[in-house]
N, C-alpha and C positions, 0 to 999 in steps of 0.2 A: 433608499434602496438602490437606485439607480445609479447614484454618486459611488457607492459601495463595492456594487457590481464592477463597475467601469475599473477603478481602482484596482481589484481583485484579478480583474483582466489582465490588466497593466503590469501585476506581478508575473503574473504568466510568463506575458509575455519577454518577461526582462529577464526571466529564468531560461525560456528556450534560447533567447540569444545567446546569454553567456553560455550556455549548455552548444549552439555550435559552435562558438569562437574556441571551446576548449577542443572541440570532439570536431576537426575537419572531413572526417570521413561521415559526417552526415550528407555531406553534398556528392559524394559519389556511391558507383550502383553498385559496388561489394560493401558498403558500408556493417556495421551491424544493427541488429534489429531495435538493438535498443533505443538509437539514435532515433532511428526512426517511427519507431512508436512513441519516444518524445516530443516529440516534432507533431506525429498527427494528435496528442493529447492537450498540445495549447494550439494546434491549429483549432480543436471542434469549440475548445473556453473564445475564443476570436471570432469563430464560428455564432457562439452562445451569446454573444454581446450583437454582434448583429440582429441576431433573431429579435432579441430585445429591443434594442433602438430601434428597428424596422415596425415593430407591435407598438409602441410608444409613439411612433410618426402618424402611425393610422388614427389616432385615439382623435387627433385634431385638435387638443388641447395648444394653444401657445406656451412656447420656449420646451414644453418636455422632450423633444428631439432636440434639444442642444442647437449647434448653429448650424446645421446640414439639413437640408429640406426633406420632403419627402422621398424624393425622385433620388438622390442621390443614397441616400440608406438603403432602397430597395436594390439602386444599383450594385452597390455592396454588397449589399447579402447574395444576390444572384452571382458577383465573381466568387465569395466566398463557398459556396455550393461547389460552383466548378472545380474549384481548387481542392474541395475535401475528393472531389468523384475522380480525379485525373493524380489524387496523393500517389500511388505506388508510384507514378513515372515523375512524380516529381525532382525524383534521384539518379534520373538516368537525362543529364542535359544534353548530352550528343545525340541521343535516338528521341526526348521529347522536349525540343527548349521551348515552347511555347507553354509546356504543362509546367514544368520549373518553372518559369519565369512568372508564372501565375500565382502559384505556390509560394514561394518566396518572398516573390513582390507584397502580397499579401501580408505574408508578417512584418515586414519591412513599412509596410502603411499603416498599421496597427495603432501605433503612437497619434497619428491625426486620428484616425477614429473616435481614441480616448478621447482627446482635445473636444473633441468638438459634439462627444457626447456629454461631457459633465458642461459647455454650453456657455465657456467663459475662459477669456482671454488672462493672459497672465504667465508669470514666469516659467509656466508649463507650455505654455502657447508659440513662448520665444523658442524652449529649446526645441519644439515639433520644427519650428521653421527650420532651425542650425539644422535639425537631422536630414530634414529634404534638401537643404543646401549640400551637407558634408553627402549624400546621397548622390548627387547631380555631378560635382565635383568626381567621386570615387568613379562612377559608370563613364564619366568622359575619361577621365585616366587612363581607366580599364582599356577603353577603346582606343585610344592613343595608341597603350602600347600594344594592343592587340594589331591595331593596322600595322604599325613599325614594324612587328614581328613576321607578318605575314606578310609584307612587300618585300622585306629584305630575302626571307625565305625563297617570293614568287618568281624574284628578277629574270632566272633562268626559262621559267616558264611561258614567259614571253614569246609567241609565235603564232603564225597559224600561215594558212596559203596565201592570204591577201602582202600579209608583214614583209613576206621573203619577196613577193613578188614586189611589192613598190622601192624595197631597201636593196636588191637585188637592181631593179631597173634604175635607182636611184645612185648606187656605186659604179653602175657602166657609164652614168652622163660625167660625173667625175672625173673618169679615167678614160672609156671610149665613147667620146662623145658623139660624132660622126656614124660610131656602127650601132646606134641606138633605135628599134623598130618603132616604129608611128601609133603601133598596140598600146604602147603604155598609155596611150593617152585617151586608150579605154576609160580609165580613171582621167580626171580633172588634176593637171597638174601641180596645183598647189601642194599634195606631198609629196611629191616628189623633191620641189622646190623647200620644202622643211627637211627632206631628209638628205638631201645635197649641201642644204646649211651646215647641218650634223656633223658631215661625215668630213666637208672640209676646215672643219674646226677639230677634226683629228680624232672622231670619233665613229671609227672603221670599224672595228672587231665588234665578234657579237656580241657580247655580253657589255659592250659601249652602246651600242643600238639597243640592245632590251632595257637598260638602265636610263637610258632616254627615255624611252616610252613609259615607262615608271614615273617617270619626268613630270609627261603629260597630263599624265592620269593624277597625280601631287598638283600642277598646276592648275588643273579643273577646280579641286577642290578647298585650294588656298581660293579662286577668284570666287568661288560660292558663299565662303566662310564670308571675303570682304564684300561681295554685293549683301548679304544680308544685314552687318555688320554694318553698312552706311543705310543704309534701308530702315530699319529697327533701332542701332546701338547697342544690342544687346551680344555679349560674347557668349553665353552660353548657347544661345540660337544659332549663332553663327558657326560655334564649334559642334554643335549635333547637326548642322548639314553637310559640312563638309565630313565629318565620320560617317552618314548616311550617306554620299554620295561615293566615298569609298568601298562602302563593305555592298554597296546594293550595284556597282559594277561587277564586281568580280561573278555575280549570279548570272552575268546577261554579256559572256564574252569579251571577260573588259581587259585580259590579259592575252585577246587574240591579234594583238596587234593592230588593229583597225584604224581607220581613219576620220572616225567621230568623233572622238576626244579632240584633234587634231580641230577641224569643226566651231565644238560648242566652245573651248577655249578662247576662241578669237570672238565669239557673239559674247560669251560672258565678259569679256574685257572691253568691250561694246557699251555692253547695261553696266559694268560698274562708272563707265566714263561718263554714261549718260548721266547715270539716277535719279532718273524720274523728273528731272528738271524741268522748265517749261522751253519751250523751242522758241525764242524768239530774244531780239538783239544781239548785240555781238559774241556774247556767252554762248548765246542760242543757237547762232549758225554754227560755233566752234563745234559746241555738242553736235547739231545736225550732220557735220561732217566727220565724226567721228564714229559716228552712228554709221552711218554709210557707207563707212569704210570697211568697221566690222561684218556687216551686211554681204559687202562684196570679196571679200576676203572670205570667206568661209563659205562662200558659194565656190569659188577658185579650187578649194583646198578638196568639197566634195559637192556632187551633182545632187544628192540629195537633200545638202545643207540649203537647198533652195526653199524649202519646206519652211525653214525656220523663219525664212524673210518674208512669209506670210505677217508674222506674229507684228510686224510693222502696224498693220490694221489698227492694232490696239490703239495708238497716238490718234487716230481717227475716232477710234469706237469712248475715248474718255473724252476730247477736246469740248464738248458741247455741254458738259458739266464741270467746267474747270473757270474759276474765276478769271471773269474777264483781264483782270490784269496779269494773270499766270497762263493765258489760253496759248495753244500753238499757232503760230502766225500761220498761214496757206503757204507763202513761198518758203521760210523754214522746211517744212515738211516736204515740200516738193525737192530739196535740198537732198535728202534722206536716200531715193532712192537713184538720182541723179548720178551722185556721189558713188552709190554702189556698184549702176550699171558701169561709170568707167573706170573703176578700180577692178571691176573683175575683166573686162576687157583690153586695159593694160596686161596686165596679168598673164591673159592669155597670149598677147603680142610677143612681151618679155621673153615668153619661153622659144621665139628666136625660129618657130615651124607654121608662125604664118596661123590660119584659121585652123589646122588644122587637131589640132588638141580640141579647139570647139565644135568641132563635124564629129571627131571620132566619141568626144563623150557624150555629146546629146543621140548621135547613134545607137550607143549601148542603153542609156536611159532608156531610150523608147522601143529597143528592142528585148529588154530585159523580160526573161521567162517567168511566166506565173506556176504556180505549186501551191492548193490548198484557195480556199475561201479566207476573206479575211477576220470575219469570226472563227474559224477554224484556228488561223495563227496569230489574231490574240489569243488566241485561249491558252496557245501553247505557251506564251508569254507570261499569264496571268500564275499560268503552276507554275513558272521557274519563281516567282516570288509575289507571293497571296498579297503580303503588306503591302507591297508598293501599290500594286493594282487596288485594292484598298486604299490607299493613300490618293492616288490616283480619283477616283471617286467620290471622294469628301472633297478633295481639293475643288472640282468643278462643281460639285453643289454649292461648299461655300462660295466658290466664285460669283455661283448666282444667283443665293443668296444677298453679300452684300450688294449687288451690283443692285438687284432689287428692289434691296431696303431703303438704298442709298443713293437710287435715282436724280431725288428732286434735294439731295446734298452736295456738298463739297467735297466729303469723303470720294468720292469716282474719280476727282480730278486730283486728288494727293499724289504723290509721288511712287510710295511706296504700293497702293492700287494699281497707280500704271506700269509700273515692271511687274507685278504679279498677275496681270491682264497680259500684257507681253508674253510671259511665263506659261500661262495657260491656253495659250493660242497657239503656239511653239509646240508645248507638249503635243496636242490634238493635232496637231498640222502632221507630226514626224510621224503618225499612227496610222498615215496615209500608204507607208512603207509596205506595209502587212498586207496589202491588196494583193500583194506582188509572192512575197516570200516568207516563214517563218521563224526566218535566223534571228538569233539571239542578240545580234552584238547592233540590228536594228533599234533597239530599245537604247542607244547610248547615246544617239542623236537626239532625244527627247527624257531621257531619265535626270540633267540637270537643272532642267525648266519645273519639274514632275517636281525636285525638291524644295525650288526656291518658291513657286508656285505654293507650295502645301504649307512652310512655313511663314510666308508672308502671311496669308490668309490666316492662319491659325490665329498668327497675331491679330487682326482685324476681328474673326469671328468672339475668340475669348473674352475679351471686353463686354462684352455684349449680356454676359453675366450678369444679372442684378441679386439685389437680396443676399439671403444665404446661402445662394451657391457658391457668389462672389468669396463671401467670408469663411466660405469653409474650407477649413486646410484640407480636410478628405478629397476635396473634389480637385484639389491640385496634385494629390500624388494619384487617382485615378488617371488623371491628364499626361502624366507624368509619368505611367504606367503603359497606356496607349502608345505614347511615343516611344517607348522601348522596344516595341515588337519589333519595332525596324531589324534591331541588335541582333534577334534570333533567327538560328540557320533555319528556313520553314523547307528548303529546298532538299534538305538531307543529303547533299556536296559535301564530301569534305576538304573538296578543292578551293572553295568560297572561303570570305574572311566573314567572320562568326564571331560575335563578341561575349555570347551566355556562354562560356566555359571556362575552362582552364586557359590561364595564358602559359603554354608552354610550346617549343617547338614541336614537337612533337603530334599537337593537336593539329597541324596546318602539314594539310597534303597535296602543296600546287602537283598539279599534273604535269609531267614533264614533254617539253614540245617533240614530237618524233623523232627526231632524224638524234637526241640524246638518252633515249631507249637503250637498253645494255646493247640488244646484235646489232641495230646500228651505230652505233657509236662505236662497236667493235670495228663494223668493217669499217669506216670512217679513217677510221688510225689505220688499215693499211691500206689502202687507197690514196693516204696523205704521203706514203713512201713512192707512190707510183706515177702520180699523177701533179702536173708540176702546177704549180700557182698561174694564174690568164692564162690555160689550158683552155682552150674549144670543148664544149661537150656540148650532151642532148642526152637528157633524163628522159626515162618514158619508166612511170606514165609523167605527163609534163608538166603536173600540178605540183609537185614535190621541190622547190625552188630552194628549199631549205640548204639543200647539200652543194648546189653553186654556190654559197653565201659559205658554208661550210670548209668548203674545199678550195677557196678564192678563185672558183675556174667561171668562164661567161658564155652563156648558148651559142650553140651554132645555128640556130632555129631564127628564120627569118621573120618567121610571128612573133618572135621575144621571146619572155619568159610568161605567154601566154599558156591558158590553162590545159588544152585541148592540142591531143595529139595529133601531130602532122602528117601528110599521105605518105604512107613512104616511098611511095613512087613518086612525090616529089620537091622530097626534102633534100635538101644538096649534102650528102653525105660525105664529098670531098672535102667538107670545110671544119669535119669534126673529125677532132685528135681522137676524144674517145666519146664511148656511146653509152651508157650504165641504165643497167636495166632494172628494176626491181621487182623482184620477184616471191616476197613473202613480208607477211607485216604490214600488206594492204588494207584499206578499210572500203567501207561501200560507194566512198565516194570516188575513191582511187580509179575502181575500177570499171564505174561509172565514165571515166574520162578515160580508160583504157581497158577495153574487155582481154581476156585471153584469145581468143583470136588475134585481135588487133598485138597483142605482143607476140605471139608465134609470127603472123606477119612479118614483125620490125626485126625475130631474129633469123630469119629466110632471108629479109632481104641483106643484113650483114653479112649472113655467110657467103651469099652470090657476091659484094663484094670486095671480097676477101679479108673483110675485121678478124683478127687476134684475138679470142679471147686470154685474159690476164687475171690471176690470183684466183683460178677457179678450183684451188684446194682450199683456200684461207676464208674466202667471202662466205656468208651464212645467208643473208637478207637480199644479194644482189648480184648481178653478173656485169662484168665491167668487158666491155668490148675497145682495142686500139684499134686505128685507123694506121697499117703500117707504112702508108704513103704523106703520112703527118711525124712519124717521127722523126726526133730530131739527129 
């Protein structure tokens, strides 16, 4: 009867497939009903056969659960519940992908089910495997073109205040180098020094700079693909991190231009140089000093990237369980961070202003303002995307798990352990950020470690299998299941790249960075007729950096293109051509850095002395003040 049953399933189920592959509008939310009363009628027969194997598992008899144990049938039938309870929205992937993808996924695992309740290997066994293959294959595709489509689409969207400000202060060292303020070095000059590379290799305009950063963000995830890829060998692991490490940026600020990517790209090229090797002999020291470099190079680039060079500990915290003849030598190690401190103290020399790039950014480090408890801004973290924070989670259980299991073994001292210990000390170190502030695009400095971390271990924990859970196909596409979640939008963005839906343009709505807004980008175009290219000016409020970049014109403001508006009683107004005000299309943070007072101020004190105003029939969003002791 059970063989029967199973069988009969099987039909089911091979009717609702080809019944969606003829009828595509099963998968979307106008569909007709009929579809979808099809759908729920061999969802409850899938349904019906769990019930059964799950009552067959209990009975305790040997082999009448086929090759899946108990644990796992029950597992099953508990997704399959959810999946009949959350059916309506299973057809609505935009507004529920995690109920779809449950749904779905579901009959798409169906086949191992069968397998492995009739309880016997064989040419039915083979093709279950092909279908999880041609499965794994289809979803990385998916996701392929899905990121293609959505990076090409985002390119423009490229921006935020930090982006304009370093690309901004980055094209004045190029051109004006001498009238460059001391501010910039608020930040750590390393991007500066990336984005000086950039721009004298000819890539000036913005939409050269946003397609850089696009770059960056491709580069992270090529060097994740190949750290796990020599780690493991496996490509399909290697291509679900680096698609995960693409689509779970774009949740966490990853197209605001920032200087993390920037960062973890230089540590990641670090761990792939490394891999886990042992430190010692001449191989040893190379690697040491390569290690070190990356180390100190990504603390140059960002002050918080210092965090990351905690995760060094790891070489310490595995050495004392590694075979003696693989162990890190003491002066090796001591190599590591020698090598770092003067490569970032180079670094700082190089940039040619003396100590002074290292005064003004450990100044800001330790003056930097707090907002919120730091549980308060995880948390705020944890809603921008469930999975990762999840992922997040298991990854340091497993962590300490094997680290546990595997104490009084050799497994602590393997290679592939010690960057995924690395991994996970990184993650938790950069989480240190949140004490401070609850912005988003903190989470980038720690979300590539969060990956490689989660899939290392996964590899190490899996194995771990015995028995029938090992043999049963079920328990590979549940697994396999789990790791999907990634793929789905939980954030409800539809600015974010999102792999459960439609691949069409259409579906991908990057946000457009400000200043190419329709009314600004109006006035923009006449403003570009009035105002000449290396024009002097002074935006207020003075966060708005975009439209120097925009306009090819460089501050008159002595504090740079710093964020924070200047007194204007004593700001040298003789030295700006023109003054541009902004006056609508602010946000809270605008005006934060410029109350309406503070701009009634700035336009009292141009009237007192004597600015022009210019285009004040044409401007929508702004008022443009000349200086007519500046024209030409």
């Amino acid at each position: 009867m059970n063989r029967s049953f199973t069988l009969a399933a099987a039909v089911a189920f091979v009717a609702a497939a080809s019944r969606a592959v003829v009828d595509w509008r099963v998968f979307r939310p106008d569909s007709v009903p009929i579809g979808q009363l099809l759908t729920l009628l061999v969802f409850t027969v899938v349904l019906a056969h769990a019930v059964w194997m799950a009552c067959r598992a209990c009975s305790g008899e040997p082999g009448v659960a086929g090759t899946a144990p108990r644990a796992v049938w029950w597992l099953w039938l508990g997704v399959l519940v959810i999946g009949l309870i959350v059916w309506p929205a299973a057809f609505q992937p935009d507004r529920f992908p995690l109920a779809s993808l449950l749904f779905f996924g579901s009959l798409a695992a169906f086949p191992a089910a069968v397998v492995d309740g009739l309880g016997r290997d064989g040419r039915l066994a083979r093709w279950v495997v092909g279908w999880r293959r041609a499965l794994v294959a289809a979803a990385l595709a998916v996701a392929v073109v899905s990121a293609a489509v959505y990076f090409t689409a985002a390119r423009g969207s490229v921006g935020g205040v930090d982006f304009y400000y370093y690309v901004c202060a980055a094209r004045d060292m190029v051109t004006h180098r001498a009238e460059v303020s001391d501010n910039c070095y608020l930040y750590f000059p390393g991007v500066y020094a990336f984005w000086r590379g950039v721009m004298r290799a000819g890539w000036v305009s913005e939409p050269a700079v946003q397609c850089c950063y696009v770059a960056v963000l491709l580069v992270n995830a090529v060097l994740l693909a190949a750290l796990v890829m020599r780690m493991l060998g496996r490509p399909v692991a290697a291509m679900f991190a680096a698609l995960w490490y693409l689509v779970v940026v774009t949740r966490f600020d990853g197209l605001a231009g920032v200087s993390e990517p920037l960062a973890t790209a230089v540590v990641l090229a670090g761990l792939l140089a490394w891999g886990g090797e042992p430190l010692r002999g001449r191989r040893g020291f190379i690697l040491a000093i390569l290690l070190g470099v990356a180390m100190g190079v990504t603390v140059y680039v960002k002050q918080q990237a210092a965090l990351l060079t905690v995760a060094t500990a790891a070489l310490l915290l595995c050495r004392p369980w590694m075979d003696r003849p693989r162990r890190h030598t003491w002066a090796h190690l001591a190599i590591v961070p020698a090598v770092a401190v003067a490569v970032f103290l180079a670094g700082i020399l190089l940039e040619g202003r003396g100590w002074t790039p290292l005064n003004r950014g450990l100044a800001m480090a330790a003056g930097y303002g707090r907002e919120g408890t730091i549980f308060g801004n995880l948390y705020t973290q944890i809603r921008g995307d469930e999975s990762a924070a999840l992922a997040a989670g298991l990854a340091v259980l497993a962590w300490c798990i094997v680290f546990w299991k595997s104490r009084h073994a050799s497994r602590i001292g393997s290679g592939a352990f010690q960057v995924a210990s690395f991994a996970v000390i990184a993650f938790l170190a950069s989480l240190v950020q949140f004490s401070s502030r609850p912005f988003g695009h903190y989470m980038l400095l720690g979300l590539p470690f969060l990956i490689l971390a989660a899939v290392l271990l996964a590899h190490e924990i899996v194995p771990w299998m015995t028995g029938r859970a090992a043999q049963s196909h079920l328990t590979a596409y549940l697994l396999l299941g789990a790791a999907a979640v990634v793929f789905a939008n939980t954030s409800g963005r539809a600015d974010t790249l999102h792999v459960w839906r439609p691949v069409l343009p259409r579906d991908f709505e990057p946000l457009p960075v400000w200043h190419r807004q329709p009314g600004v980008a109006s006035d923009l175009a006449d403003l570009a007729d009035v105002v000449p290219p290396d024009s002097t000016m002074y935006i207020v409020p003075a966060r708005r950096n975009a439209l120097y970049y925009a306009l090819g014109t460089r501050t008159a403001n002595p504090d740079g293109y710093w964020f924070f508006l200047r007194d204007p009683h004593t700001m040298p107004w003789n030295e700006c051509a023109f003054v541009l005000l902004l006056t609508r299309g602010l946000n809270e943070y605008d005006l934060q850095f410029c109350s309406p007072s503070q701009m009634h101020a700035v336009r009292r004190e141009l009237a007192r002395r004597g600015f022009i105003r210019r285009l004040s029939g044409r401007l929508r969003m702004m008022e443009l003040h000349e200086n007519p002791a500046r024209r030409g």
